[in-house]
LUMKE-623603 format. One line per field, with one value per residue (C-alpha): residue number from 1; x, y, z. Coordinates in steps of 0.02 Angstrom, whole numbers, plus 50000, padded with zeros to 5 digits. Each point is the difference from the previous one (the first is absolute). Layout:
BEGIN
pos c(NUM,...)
u c(X,...)
v c(Y,...)
w c(Z,...)
//
This chain:
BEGIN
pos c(1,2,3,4,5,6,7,8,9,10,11,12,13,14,15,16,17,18,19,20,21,22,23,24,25,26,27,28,29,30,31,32,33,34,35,36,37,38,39,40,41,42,43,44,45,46,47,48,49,50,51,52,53,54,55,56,57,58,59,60,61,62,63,64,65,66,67,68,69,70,71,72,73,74,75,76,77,78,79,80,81,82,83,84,85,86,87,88,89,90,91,92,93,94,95,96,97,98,99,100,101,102,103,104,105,106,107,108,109,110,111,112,113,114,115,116,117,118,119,120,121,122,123,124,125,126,127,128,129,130,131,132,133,134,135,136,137,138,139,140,141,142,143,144,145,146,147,148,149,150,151,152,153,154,155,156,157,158,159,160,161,162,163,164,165,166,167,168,169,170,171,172,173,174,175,176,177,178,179,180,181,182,183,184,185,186,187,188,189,190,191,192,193,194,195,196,197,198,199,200,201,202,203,204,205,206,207,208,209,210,211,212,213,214,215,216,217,218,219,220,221,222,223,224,225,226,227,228,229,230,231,232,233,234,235,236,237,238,239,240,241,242,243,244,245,246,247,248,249,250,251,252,253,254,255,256,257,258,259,260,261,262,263,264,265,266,267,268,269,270,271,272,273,274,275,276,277,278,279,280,281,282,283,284,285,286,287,288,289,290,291,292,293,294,295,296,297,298,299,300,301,302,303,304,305,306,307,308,309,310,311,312,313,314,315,316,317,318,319,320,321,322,323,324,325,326,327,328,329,330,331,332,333,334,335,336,337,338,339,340,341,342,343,344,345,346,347,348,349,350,351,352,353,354,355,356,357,358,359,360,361,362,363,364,365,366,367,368,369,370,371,372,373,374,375,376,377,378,379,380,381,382,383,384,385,386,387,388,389,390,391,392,393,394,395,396,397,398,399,400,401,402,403,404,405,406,407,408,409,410,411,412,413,414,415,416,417,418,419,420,421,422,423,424,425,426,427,428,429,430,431,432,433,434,435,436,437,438,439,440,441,442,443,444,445,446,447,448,449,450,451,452,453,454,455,456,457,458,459,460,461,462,463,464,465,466,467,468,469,470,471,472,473,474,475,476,477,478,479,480,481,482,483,484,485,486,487,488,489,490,491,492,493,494,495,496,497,498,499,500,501,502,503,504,505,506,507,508,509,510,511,512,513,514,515,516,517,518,519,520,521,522,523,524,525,526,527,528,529,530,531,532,533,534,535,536,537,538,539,540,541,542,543,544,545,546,547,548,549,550,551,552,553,554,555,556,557,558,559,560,561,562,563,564,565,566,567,568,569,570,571,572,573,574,575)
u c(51251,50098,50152,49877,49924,50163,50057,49840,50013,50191,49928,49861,50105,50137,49896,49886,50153,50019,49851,49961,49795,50049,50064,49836,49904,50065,50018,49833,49939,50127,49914,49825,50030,49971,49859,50042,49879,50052,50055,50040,50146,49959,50040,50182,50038,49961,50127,50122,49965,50013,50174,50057,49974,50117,50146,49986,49980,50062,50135,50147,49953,49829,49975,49839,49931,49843,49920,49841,49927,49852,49814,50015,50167,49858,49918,49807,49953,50052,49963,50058,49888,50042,50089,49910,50012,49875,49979,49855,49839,49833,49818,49855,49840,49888,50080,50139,50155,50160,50187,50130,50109,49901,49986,50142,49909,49830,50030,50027,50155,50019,49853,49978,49962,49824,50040,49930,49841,49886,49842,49870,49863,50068,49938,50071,50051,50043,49913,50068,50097,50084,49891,49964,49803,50013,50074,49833,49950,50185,50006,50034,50021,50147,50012,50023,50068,50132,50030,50171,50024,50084,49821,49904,50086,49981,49833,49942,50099,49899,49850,50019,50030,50074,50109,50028,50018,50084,49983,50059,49868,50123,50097,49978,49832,50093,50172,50009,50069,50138,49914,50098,49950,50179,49937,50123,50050,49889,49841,50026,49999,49853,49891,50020,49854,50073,50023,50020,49983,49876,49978,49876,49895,49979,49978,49835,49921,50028,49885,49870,50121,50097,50187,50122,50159,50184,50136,50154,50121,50108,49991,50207,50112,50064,50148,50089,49973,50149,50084,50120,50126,50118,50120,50111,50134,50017,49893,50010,49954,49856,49910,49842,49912,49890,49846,49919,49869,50030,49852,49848,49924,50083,49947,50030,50078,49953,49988,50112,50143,50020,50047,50132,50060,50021,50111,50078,50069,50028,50120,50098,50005,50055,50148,50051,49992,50108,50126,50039,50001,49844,49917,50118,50008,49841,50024,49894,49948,49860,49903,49874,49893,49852,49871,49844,49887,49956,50079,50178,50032,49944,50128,50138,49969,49979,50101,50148,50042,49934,50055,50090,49874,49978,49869,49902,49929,49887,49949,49837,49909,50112,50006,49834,49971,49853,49860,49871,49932,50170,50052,50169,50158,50000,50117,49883,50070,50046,49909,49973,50052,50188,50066,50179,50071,49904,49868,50094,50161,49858,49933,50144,50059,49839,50003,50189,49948,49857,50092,50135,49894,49840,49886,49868,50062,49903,49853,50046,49857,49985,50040,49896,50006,50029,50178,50151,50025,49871,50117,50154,49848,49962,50177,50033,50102,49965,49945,49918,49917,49993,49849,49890,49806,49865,50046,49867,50061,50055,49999,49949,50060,50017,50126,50148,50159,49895,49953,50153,50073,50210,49992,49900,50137,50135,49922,49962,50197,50087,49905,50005,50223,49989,49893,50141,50134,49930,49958,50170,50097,49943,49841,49847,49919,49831,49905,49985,49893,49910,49936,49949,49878,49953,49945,49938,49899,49889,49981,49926,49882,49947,49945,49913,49890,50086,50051,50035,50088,50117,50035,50050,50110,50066,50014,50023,50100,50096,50075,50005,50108,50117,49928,49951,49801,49900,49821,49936,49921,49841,49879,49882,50109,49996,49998,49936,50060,50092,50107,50185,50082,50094,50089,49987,50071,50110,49883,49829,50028,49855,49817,50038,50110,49860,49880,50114,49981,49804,49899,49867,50122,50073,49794,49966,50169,49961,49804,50087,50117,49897,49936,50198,50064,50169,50038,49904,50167,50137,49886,49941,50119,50175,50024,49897,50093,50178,49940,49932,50182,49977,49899,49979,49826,49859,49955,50167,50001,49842,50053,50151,49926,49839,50144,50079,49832,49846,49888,49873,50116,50039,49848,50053,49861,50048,50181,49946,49896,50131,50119,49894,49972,50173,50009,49887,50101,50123,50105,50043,49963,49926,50055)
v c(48461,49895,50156,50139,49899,49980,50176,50077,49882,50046,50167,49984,49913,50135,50124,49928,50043,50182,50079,50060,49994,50160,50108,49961,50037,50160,50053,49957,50120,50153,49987,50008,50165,50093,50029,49962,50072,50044,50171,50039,50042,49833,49896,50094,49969,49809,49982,50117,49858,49861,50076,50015,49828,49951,50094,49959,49804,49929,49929,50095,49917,50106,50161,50118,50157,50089,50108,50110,50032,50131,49930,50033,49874,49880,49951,50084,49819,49982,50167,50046,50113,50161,50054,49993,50035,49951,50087,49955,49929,49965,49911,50006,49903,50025,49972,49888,50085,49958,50076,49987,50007,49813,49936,50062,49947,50122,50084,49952,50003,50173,50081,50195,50097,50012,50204,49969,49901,49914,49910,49923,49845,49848,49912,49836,49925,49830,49928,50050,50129,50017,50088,50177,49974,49927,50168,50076,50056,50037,50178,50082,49848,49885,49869,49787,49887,49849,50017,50054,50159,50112,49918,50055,50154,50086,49955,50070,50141,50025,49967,50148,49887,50090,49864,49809,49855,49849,49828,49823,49852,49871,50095,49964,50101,50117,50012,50163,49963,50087,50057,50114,50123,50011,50184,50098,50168,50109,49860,50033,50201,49991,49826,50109,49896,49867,49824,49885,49829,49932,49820,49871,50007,50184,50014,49861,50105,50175,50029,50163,50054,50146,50009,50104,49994,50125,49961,50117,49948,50075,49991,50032,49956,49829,49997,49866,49827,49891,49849,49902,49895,49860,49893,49865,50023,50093,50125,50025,49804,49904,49903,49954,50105,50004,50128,50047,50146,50124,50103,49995,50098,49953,49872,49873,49874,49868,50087,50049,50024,49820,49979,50141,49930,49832,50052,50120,49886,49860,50131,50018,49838,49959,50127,49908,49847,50031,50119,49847,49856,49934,50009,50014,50179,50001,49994,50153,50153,49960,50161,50045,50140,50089,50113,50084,49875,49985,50183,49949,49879,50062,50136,49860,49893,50120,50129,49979,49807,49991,49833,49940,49902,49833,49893,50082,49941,50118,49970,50045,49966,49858,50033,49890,49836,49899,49982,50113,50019,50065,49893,49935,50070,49933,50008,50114,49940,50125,50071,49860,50154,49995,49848,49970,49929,50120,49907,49846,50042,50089,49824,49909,50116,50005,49816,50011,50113,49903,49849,50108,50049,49858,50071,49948,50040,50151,49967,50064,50097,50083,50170,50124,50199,50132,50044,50048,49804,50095,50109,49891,49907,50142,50030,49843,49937,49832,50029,49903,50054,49916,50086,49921,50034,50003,50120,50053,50156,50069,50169,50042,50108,49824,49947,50022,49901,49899,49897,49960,49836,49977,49844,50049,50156,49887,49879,50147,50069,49831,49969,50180,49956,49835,50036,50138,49898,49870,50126,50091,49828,49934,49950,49898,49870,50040,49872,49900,50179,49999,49806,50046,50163,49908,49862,50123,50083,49835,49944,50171,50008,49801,50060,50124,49882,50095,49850,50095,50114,49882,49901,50176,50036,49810,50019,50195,50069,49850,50050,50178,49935,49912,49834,49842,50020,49868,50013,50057,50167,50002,50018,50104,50130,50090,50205,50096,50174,50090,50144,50035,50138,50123,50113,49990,50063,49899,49982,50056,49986,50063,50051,50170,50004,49961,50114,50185,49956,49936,49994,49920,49872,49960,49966,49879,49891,50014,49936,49868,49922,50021,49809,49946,50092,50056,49854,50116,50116,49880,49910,50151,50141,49920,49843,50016,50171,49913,49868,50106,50050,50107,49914,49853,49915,50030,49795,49962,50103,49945,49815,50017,50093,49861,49870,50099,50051,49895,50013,50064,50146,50046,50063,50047,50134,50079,50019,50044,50157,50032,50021,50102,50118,50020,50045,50122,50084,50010,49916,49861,49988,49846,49926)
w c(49468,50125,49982,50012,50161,50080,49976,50053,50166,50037,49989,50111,50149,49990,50004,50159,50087,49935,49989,50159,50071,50105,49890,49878,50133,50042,49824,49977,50144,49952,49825,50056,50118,49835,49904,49833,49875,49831,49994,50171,50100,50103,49852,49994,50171,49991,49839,50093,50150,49890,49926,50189,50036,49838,50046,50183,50010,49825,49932,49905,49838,49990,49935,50026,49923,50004,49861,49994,49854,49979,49949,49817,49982,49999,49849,49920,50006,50191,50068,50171,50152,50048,50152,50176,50148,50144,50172,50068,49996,50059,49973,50089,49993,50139,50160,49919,49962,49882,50046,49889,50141,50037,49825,49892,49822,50051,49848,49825,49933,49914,50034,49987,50170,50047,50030,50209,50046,49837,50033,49924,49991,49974,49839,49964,49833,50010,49834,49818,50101,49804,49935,49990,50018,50156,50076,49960,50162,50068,49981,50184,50060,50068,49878,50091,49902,49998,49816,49920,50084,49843,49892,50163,50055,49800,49993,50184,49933,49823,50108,50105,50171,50138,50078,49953,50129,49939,50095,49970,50007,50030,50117,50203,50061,50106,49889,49897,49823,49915,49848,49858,49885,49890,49965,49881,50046,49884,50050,50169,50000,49894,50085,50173,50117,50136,49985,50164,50045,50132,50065,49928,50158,49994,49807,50019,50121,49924,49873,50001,50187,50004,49962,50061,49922,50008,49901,50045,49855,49874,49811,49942,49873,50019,50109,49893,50013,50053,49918,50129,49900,50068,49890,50005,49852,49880,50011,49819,49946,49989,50132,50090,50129,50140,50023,50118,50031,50146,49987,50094,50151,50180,50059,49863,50075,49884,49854,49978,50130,50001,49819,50016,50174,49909,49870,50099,50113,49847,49952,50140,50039,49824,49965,50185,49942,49827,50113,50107,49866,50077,49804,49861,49899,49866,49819,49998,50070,50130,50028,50134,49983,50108,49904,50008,49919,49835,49945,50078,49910,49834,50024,50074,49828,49879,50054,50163,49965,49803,49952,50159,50069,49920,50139,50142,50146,50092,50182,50064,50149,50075,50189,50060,50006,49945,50111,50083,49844,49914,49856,49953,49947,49820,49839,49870,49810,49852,49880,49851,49895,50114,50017,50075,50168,50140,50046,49983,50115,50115,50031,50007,50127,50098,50010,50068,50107,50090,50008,50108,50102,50032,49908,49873,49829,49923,49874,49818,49896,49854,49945,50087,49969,50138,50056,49939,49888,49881,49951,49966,49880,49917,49941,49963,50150,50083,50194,50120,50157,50183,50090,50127,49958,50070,50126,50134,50051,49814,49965,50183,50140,50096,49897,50136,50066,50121,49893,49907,50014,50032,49898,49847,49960,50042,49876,49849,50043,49959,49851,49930,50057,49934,49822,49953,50045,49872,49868,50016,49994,49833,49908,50101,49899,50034,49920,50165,50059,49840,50014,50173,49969,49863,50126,50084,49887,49925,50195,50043,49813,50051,50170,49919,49891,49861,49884,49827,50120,50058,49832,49938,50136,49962,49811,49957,50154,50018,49822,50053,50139,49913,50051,49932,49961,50121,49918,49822,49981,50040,49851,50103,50013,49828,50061,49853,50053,49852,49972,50086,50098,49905,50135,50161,50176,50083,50128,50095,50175,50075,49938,50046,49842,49891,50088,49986,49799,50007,50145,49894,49928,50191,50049,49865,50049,50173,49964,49880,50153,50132,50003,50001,50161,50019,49859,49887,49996,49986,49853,49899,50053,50034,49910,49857,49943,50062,49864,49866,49922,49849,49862,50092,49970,50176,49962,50037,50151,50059,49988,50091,50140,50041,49979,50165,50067,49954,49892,50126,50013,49855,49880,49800,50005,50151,49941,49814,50098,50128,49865,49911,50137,50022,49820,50040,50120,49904,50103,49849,49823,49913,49827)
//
């Protein structure tokens, strides 16, 4: 460890002196002048910005390309939205009235024109918005709800609705939410009412009032989606990478401008740094690469870079600092079912990093589902995330540059510089990680009063890990689910997925999670079928994820019926 710390911390102090707070900065705001939603021209002109940047500031030793690839490059099990294009838009409630010229996520992501002027009563849905019987009285109506919007939006739809309203009810009261619908092309010429977003404060007074709502937007083929691609090396060899998403509507600052800002200027400052002799020449390629989320980077490892990419680390959301009700920057692990050196060269860099420049060294947690890391799992590829969470203004039209912080992307940069550099210069021991989110882990299960949680986590996934075993496995914990997974997708990463197969199947996983939050996802829908290789028994699976996750978390029967509603999608096959 003492080799890895030492060349993580030579690193780090270079780089303090490279990577430049300004040009971050700036970056950061040239990135969020677009609005990046999947399958729009707005999303091209970002990677054409981000490919600008690249051949104007860095070194000689970098190389950059950028490739679109049309909607069905990406994979059945993936999907990618149609084209759009959005013009204008406007809602109306009473005497209050919502511009999208004032709050540039009004409308849902996607949505079909609303054809001039719809209206109708207001009926919220807020309770078992899942299921189709609670859309009972929705017909004519615009449909209020702060459930997933492509579960809410088809069943307002199948209802006979006239309009939906989607709201967030952890968002601020007067922030409007970026909410997306993910439509494909032949869903959105046939699903043709409007979807828009309205604030909290105006979704909790709304109900049985009139709304107004025009949608002036255009339902096209997809205009290509962009891949921007920088390397170090050999172009041709192997390496490690870093990800970051692009997308999102203008503002997102936070999420997720900053991630691409951060690695953006990591690069730069990097190719610099190896031009000048400041860091010797890698061992390996070192790879950088901006997508739209989720679908990008299905295409970039299974299709543009098959192979290439050995470790990723994906940065998301790493431009605030703690406080104000924003939670840290932390290191998110790997998938149990991808081990390697990400997470572990993520931390050791992170750590570097603080160190460099006075700050407190970022908290470590376990894998958690939802950016582009899930898909590096899913194919088998050890990744690690750093992502600050909570985030108060997430997924909100006041997520903007103000309230970025200088030293938090100067932070994410030199680690995202600093956890290549280690990765491309030889292997990372990363037990020393592994005994730490393993410390981790039992402290967080103890606080919970979750005993047999944490003398699993000490006895079963200290094994998994690699590590010596500190407890005996608890005898309480004896899961009695049977059966395996025969075939499977490489991953689910969103209910939407399971819903275009089954709508009925989707309800009865979403009813099933409910109690376990967004957990309930990373548990049931990410992990558990990252874990379930082919043939491999659910006991087994179930063990290893309440040794990560508690035993309060993690429920046999739940999984045995998630898993066999996703059998009855169709979506995997049991043996």
């Amino acid at each position: 460890m003492l080799e890895d710390l030492e060349r993580a911390f030579a690193a780090a102090a270079a780089a303090r002196g490279w990577v430049s707070g300004h040009r971050l900065v700036r970056y950061l705001a040239g990135i969020t002048r677009y609005s990046r939603v999947q399958g729009t021209v707005g999303l091209l002109d970002a990677a054409k910005y981000v490919e600008d940047m690249l051949l104007q500031d860095a070194g000689e030793s970098l190389e950059v390309e950028i490739v679109k690839f049309g909607g069905t490059s990406v994979p059945d099990w993936m999907g990618a939205p149609t084209g759009w294009a959005l013009l204008d838009a406007e809602v109306r409630v009473g005497s209050t009235v919502l511009k999208l010229s004032e709050h540039p996520t009004l409308v849902a992501a996607h949505s079909p024109p609303s054809g001039g002027v719809v209206s109708g009563e207001a009926v919220v849905i807020d309770r078992r918005w899942w299921r189709p019987e609670s859309y009972a009285n929705a017909k004519g109506k615009v449909v209020v709800s702060p459930g997933n919007p492509y579960v809410v939006y088809r069943l307002a739809v199948e209802a006979g609705a006239a309009a939906v309203a989607l709201y967030s009810p952890s968002a601020p009261p007067d922030a409007v939410p970026y909410k997306g619908l993910f439509l494909s092309r032949s869903e959105a010429q046939s699903w043709t009412i409007p979807a828009v977003s309205i604030p909290r404060s105006l979704a909790e007074a709304i109900e049985g009032k009139v709304v107004e709502i025009r949608v002036d937007a255009d339902v096209r083929r997809d205009p290509g989606f962009p891949i921007v691609h920088a390397w170090i090396g050999d172009r041709s060899e192997p390496g490690p990478a870093a990800v970051a998403h692009l997308c999102h509507p203008t503002p997102g600052a936070n999420d997720n401008a900053s991630g691409s800002a951060a690695i953006l200027e990591a690069a730069v400052a990097l190719s610099k740094m190896i031009d000048s002799g400041a860091l010797p020449q890698p061992k390996r390629t070192i790879r950088f690469v901006w997508v739209p989320e989720y679908t990008g980077l299905s295409v970039v490892l299974n299709g543009h870079l098959k192979g290439l990419v050995t470790e990723v680390v994906n940065f998301d959301m790493v431009g605030v600092e703690e406080g104000g009700g924003n939670g840290p920057i932390r290191v998110v692990a790997g998938s149990l079912s991808a081990q390697g050196a990400a997470d572990a060269s993520l931390w050791l860099a992170s750590r570097a990093a603080a160190r460099a420049l006075g700050l407190r060294e970022p908290p470590v947690t376990p894998y958690e589902s939802g950016s582009d890391h899930d898909v590096a799992a899913a194919y088998g590829i050890p990744a690690a995330m750093m992502n600050g969470w909570p985030d108060v203004y997430y997924h909100t039209d006041l997520d903007d540059v103000y309230r970025i912080s200088r030293r938090a992307l100067e932070f994410s940069s030199i680690s995202a510089l600093a956890s290549l550099h280690l990765l491309a210069g030889g292997g990372v021991d990363a037990a020393p990680f592994r005994s730490a989110l393993l410390s981790e882990v039992i402290a967080e299960r103890l606080a919970e009063g979750d005993g047999v949680g944490a003398r699993l986590a000490a006895s079963h996934l200290a094994s998994r890990l690699g590590l010596q075993p500190l407890a005996e496995r608890p005898a309480e914990w004896a899961p009695k689910i049977e059966g395996s997974v025969a075939q499977r997708p490489p991953m689910i990463g969103s209910i939407r997925v399971v819903a275009r197969r089954s709508p009925s199947a989707a309800s009865e996983i979403l009813e099933l999670t409910e109690q376990f939050g967004s957990l309930g996802h990373t548990v049931y829908l990410a992990e558990a079928l990252f874990l379930a290789s082919p043939g491999r028994p659910l006991s087994e699976v179930a063990t290893d994820l309440a040794s990560v996750y508690g035993t309060r978390a993690v429920d046999e029967r739940v999984l045995e019926r998630v898993v066999g509603a996703l059998a009855e999608s169709r979506l995997i096959e049991l043996g």
